[in-house]
C-alpha angles and dihedrals in degrees: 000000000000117000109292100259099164114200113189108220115238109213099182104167100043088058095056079054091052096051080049097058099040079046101067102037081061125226111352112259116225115269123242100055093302097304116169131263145202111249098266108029110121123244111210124196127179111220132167106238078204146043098210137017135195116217127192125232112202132208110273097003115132098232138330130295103242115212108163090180088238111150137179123243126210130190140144084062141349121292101235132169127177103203115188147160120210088211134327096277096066124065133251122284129194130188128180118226119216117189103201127163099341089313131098113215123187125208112191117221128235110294102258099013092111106044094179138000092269092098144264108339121219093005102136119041107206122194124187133197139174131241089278097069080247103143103237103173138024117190158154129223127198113223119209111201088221101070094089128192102185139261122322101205130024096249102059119103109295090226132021117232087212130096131272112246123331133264125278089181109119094214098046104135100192135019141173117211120174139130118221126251113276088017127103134216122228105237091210113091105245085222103081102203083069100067115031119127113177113252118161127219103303149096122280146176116228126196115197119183128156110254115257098253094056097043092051079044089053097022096233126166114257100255137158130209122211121216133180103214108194104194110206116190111233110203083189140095112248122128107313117180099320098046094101125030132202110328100227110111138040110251093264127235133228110280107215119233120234112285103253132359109292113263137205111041131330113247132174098210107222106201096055139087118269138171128283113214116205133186123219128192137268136274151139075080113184149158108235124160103234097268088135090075116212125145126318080005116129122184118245094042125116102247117181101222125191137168115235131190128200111194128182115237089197138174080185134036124257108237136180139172129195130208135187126210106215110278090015121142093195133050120231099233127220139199120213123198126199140199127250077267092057088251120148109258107165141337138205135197104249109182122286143282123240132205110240108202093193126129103260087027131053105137135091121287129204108223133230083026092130144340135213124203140170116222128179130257084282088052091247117151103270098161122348122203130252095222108096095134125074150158114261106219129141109256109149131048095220106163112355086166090074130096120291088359103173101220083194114049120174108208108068116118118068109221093071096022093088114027133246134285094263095041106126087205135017133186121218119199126187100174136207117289082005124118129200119222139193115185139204100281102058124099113269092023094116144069121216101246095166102113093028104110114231126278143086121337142167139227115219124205114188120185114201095011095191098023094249095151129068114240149162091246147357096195094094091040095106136053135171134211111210103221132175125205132204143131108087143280110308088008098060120151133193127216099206098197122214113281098220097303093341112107103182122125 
């Protein structure tokens, strides 16, 4: 895994293609044979803004991404679904939520239909064949709402109030997933590891058509969309599969810092709303040998590496600004706090922020954001990570059903969230229902297990370690990953156990 950076693909000119096919098949008929529906149910309808597509299979890919460029319209209502978990322990519900004549009515889906919060499992059948008519793949594809390609007529709504992609986090508690009235979804993932068949250079024929059981649950017509797919082999470099990664959220740009240091006395104003930082366990849990390098890090040794969110369950947003003082190596760090109208109300100096040069990193990082620690099987401290500073950026969609939740947060992509080496000031933003992850495979995401003996372990995520940060509460500040090591030195393995009904190592 890399840390999540979704980047939602903007197909503009497939979905001029698209207006242009729903245009001149003039306004959309109601699925289902013309039954009737209620004023504000949405009527879906899967159309190909294209009747033919050219792929690229790279050197050394297993197979080809396979973007068909088949969307679903909707129109007669928004398309809205609130999914949720009450704990880990309970299973995913989803509900669609239909606005119709002043009044919100829910309709809860079929219990086990949606497993996680990535999208509707199951939802295309695509099957391939070659220019002999000889069937080569037979396939599904999930479809998450939230890969949007863009209105399909004027006078749609200009923006759309919903998210952008769904969450691929295990442990996500709460997601929204809809597409606005008069706009239309991209069926292919945006992420394009999750939709890649092998297919070598050739010419094929693609049918694409929306499994039964959704289309009884939408009540869409029974219809089937015919793509030539050309696959050109590309011996070059380019994107390839994990060129692009999770469509979920816009490349983010820069949020400026306040002008100036905050002046008059630092107060932490009681009475207001504040962020409330949660751990969540670990996962993406692995043996690898250092090769990734990082500080204090040598290559050959056994290293335990996991992936760790932090999200931020509101109702106010986290916000820090750093400032440097000419010459200075550091940052002096500072916590805002805002009203229930998003006006500035206090302020406190809260630690500083560092610049980290290494590869995966460079930015500034704001430190005491987090710890990670591995204790024994009595919980006791056994090795405790160097990685306390981090970039505060909004990877993860956790909860986007709790209070204040921003569906469009800025500051998601990395590389611009927190600022370069020679910035004077940076601001650092964690909003409301938004975690932020490091994986595996960054530096610093690993503890040296080489010379610990085999047997039970646990992995120990601490948000807020010194309790810089102001905040509504501390008691879900801590979580722990059972883990059990074995194998031998240079051969070690990890059994990473369910965590209630999560099953991700």
């Amino acid at each position: 895994m890399t840390r999540h950076n979704p980047t939602a693909l903007r197909r503009s000119a497939i979905i001029a293609a698209a207006a242009l096919t729903v245009g001149a098949a003039g306004t959309l008929a109601a699925p289902g044979a013309g039954a009737a529906t209620a004023p504000g149910t949405p009527k879906l309808q899967l159309i190909a803004a294209t009747p033919s597509v050219t792929v690229d299979r790279y050197q050394g890919e297993p197979g080809v991404y396979l973007d068909l460029g088949t969307y679903i319209t909707v129109d007669g209502g928004p398309l809205e679904m609130r999914v949720t978990r009450k704990s880990y322990n309970d299973p995913v519900v989803a509900s669609q939520v239909i606005h119709s004549g002043g009044r919100t009515v829910t309709k809860t889906l079929p219990t086990g239909l949606v497993k996680d919060f990535s999208g509707l499992p199951d939802f295309l059948k695509v099957t391939i064949s070659d220019a002999s008519g000889t069937k080569v793949a037979d396939t599904t594809q999930s479809f998450c709402p939230n890969t949007r390609a863009g209105r399909i007529r004027p006078d749609a709504p200009a923006t759309s109030k919903y998210p952008e992609g769904c969450s691929d986090n295990p442990f996500a508690l709460g997601g929204v997933w809809g597409v606005e009235k008069g706009w239309a979804a991209s069926t292919s993932p945006a992420f394009r590891g999750g939709n890649v068949v092998d297919l070598r250079a050739g010419v094929y024929t693609a049918k694409v058509s929306v499994a039964k059981k959704y289309r009884d649950l939408f009540g869409m017509a029974d219809k089937t969309q015919t793509v030539k797919v050309t696959v050109r082999q590309n011996s070059g470099g380019g994107e390839g599969l994990a060129g692009v990664r999770h469509g979920q959220k816009n490349a983010s740009k820069a949020l400026k810092p306040a002008a100036n240091r905050p002046v008059g006395r630092a107060a932490v104003p009681a009475d207001m709303p504040k962020p409330d930082l949660r751990a969540l366990p670990a996962y993406g849990i692995a043996i690898t040998d250092g090769d990734e390098g990082g500080a204090g890090v040598v290559a050959g040794k056994d290293y335990l590496a996991f992936s760790a969110t932090v999200w931020n369950g509101g109702p106010s947003p986290l916000v820090v600004d750093g400032f440097r003082k000419p010459g200075a190596e550091k940052m002096d760090a500072y916590q805002y706090f805002y009203d229930a109208k998003g006006k500035q109300v206090g302020y406190t100096p809260t630690g500083t922020m560092e610049w980290d040069p290494r590869d995966g990193h460079q930015h500034w990082h704001f430190s005491d954001f987090a710890s990670y620690r591995l204790l024994g099987a009595d919980k006791r401290e056994i090795v405790r990570s160097g990685k306390e500073a981090f970039c505060l950026a909004n990877t993860d969609a956790i909860d986007y059903t709790v209070k204040n939740a921003n569906w469009h947060p800025y500051n998601t992509d990395l590389a611009t969230a927190c600022g370069e080496e020679s910035a004077v000031s940076v601001r650092e933003v964690l909003d409301v229902g938004n975690g932020d992850t490091y994986s595996q495979s960054r530096p610093g995401q690993s503890f040296d297990v080489s010379d610990l003996p085999n047997g039970t372990y646990y992995i120990q995520v601490i948000a807020n370690p010194d309790n810089r940060l102001k905040e509504q509460s501390t008691a879900n500040n801590v979580t722990y990953r059972k883990v059990v090591l074995g194998g031998t030195p240079g051969a070690r393995t990890v059994t990473v156990p369910k965590y209630g009904r999560i099953d991700a190592p």
